[in-house]
Every structure is written in structure tokens, then in C-alpha cells.
C-alpha positions in Angstrom: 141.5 85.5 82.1 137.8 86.6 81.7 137.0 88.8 79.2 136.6 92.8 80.3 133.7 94.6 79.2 131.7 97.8 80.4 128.9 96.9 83.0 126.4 98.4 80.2 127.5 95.7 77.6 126.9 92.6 80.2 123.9 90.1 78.6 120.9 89.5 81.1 121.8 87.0 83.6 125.4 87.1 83.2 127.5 87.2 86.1 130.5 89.9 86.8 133.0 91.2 89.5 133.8 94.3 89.5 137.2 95.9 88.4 137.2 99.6 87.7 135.0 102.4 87.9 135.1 106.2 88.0 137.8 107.6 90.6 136.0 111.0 90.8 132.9 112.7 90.1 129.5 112.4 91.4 129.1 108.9 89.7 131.5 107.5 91.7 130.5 108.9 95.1 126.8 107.6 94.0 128.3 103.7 93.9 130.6 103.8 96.3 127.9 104.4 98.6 125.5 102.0 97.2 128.2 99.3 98.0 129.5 98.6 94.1 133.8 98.5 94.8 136.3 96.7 93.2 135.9 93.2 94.0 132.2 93.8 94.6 130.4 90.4 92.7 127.3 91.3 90.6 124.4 89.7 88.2 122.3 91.8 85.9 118.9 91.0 86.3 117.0 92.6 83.9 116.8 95.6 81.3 114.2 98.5 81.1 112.2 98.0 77.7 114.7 100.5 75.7 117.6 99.5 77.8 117.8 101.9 80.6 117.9 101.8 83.2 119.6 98.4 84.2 119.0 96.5 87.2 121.7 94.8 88.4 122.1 91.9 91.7 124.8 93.2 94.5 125.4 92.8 97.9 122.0 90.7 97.9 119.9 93.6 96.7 118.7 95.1 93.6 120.0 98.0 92.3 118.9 100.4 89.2 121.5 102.6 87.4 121.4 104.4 83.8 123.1 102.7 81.2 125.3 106.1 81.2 126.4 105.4 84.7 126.9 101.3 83.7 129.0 102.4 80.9 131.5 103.9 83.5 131.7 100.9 85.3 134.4 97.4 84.4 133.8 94.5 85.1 135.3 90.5 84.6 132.8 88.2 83.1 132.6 85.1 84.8 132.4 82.1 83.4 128.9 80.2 83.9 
């Protein structure tokens, strides 16, 4: 099995699948809606100079989230 980290602690370019995030809260009305659910396959692109926000590949779009928001977020590393 893959190694489970926070979305926040993924390296640039690595690739993840989604496997937990927040169950309640505005966070987690914020990515359901933006299409990030369990299952949901995702790259992260790129950092902001300081590290937030993060940009992050899903769905085939780009999408930006604060690290804060990343670090509520699981995902499976896959293997390159």
C-alpha cells in the first residue's frame, strides 16, 4: 500500500488519489463542490513562493487552495 500523507505534505509533481477529507465544515462544502471526493485523482503543480497557496491538477483543471485547507485533505501517493 502507498504511503498516506496530508495533501499539504505532497512534493511538486507528485501524483495522489484522494482518501479523506473533512466531513463537515465550510472546508468541506468548498471541495466538494470544486469536484475534490474520495477517489478523485490529483497532481500538484506548483507552490506559491512561501508555500501557500498550492495549486494542484483535478478533474483536468487547476485548482488553488491554502495550505490550511491542503492540510485537511488525505491522500495515497502513487507510485511514479
Amino acid at each position: 500500500m502507498a504511503a498516506l500523507v496530508k495533501l499539504s505534505e505532497l512534493s511538486v509533481g507528485a501524483s495522489a488519489v484522494v482518501r479523506e477529507y473533512p466531513k463537515t465544515g465550510n472546508a468541506a462544502l468548498r471541495l466538494r463542490e470544486m469536484g475534490l471526493l474520495v477517489g478523485t485523482s490529483i497532481k500538484l503543480v506548483r507552490l506559491a513562493p512561501f508555500g501557500d497557496p498550492i495549486e494542484i491538477k483535478v478533474r483536468g483543471y487547476h485548482l488553488t487552495l491554502r495550505k490550511s485547507e491542503a492540510a485537511e485533505v488525505v491522500v495515497e501517493v502513487l507510485e511514479s
